[in-house]
N, C-alpha and C positions, 0 to 999 in steps of 0.2 A: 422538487427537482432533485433528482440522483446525479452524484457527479463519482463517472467512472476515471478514475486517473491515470489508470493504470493500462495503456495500450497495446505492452509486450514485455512477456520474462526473456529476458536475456542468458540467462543462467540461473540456475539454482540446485542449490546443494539442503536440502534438508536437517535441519538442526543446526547448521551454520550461516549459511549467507543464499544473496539473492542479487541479481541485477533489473531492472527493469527499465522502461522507459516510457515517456511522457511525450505526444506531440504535441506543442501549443498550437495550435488553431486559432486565425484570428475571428471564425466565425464563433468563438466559445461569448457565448452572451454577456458574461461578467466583463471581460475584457473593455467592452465600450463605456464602462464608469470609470474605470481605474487602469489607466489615469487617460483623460478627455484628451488625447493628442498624441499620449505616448502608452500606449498600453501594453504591459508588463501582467505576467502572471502574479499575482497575489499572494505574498508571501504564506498565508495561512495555506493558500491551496498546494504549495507546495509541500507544508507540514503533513496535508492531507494525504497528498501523493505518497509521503515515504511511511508514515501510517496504513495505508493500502497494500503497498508494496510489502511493507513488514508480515502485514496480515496473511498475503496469501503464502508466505514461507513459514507460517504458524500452520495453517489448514493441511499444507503439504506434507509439514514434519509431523503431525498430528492427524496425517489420513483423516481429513474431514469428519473432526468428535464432537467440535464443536459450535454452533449455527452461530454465536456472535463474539465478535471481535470489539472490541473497545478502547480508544486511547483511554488510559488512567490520569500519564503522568508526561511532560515534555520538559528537557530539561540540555543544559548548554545551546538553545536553539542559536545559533548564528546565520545572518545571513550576509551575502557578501555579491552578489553580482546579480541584475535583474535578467528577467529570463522572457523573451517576444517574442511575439508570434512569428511560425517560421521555425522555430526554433525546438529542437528534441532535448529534452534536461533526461539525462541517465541517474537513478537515483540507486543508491546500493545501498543493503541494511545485513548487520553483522550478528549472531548473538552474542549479547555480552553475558548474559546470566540467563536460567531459567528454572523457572518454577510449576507446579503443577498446574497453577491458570494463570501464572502472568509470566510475560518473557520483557526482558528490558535487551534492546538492540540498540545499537549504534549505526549512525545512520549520513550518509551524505549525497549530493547532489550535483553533479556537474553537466555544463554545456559546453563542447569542443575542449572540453580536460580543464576546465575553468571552472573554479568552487562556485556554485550560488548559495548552497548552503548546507548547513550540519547540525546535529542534535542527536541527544539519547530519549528514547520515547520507552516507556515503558505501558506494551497492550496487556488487557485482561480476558479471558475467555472463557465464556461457560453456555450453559445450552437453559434456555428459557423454561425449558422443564426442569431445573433443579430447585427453580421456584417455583412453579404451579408446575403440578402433574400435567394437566389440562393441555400443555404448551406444546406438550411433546409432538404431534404431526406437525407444529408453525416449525418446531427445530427440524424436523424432516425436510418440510419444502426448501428452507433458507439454505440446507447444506445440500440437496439436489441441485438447487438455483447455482451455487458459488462451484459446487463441481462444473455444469454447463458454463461458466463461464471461464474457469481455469483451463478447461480444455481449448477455449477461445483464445487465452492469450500464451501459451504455455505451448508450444510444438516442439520442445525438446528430442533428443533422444527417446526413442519408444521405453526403453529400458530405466529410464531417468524420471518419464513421467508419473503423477500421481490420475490414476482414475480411480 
């Protein structure tokens, strides 16, 4: 199962920051385990979401060089307010540092200007062919595949966008 988190860029600025957002849907499957009565998004999935969110402000600042994207590291993760179905979590991620394949961003979370949550994630990024030659068309399709999708969630200014 692939879980898209990420349902629209709000803003973004390349090599700095990004806004995005999240609808929770109560038809989202996980939700009917956790928790049996009161179902709340998943703190991890929210990790997930600002990890995604992060990701495609890497792809954009980085005109798509690279096919994978990877958490390495999570760190100050807090959370602070549960997030239900119904409910849009806006999730923003900042850079704090960057390096030639890893960027460490800061990152937070809010629903109607209320924290759910905050963390520094630090992504890694490199293209599958830097370890097997072999790999290089799977890195072509993966960054064909996340452009088609970044024009999906990403309707920016013409002049702002990455194609």
């Amino acid at each position: 199962m692939r879980f898209l988190l990420v349902d629209r860029i709000l803003s973004l600025e390349p090599g700095q920051s990004i806004t995005a957002i999240k609808n929770v849907s109560a038809a989202e499957e996980y939700l009917a385990d956790h928790f049996p009565g009161y179902p709340v998004l998943p703190g991890v999935m929210m990790l997930e979401c600002l990890v995604q969110t992060s990701a495609w402000l890497m792809r954009a600042t980085e005109d798509f060089r690279y096919s994978t994207i990877l958490l390495k590291q999570a760190k100050a993760l807090k959370y602070n307010n549960f997030v239900q179905p119904g409910r849009t979590l806006t999730v923003t991620a900042a850079v704090h540092e960057r390096g030639d394949r890893e960027y460490i961003l800061k990152g937070s979370g809010t629903v109607d200007g209320k924290s759910t949550f905050s963390a520094r994630v630090t992504l890694e990024q490199f293209n599958l062919a830097d370890r097997n030659a072999a790999l290089a068309p799977s890195d072509q399709l993966r960054i064909d595949e996340m452009r088609r999708r970044f024009a999906q969630i990403w309707t920016g200014p013409a002049d702002e966008s990455v194609t």
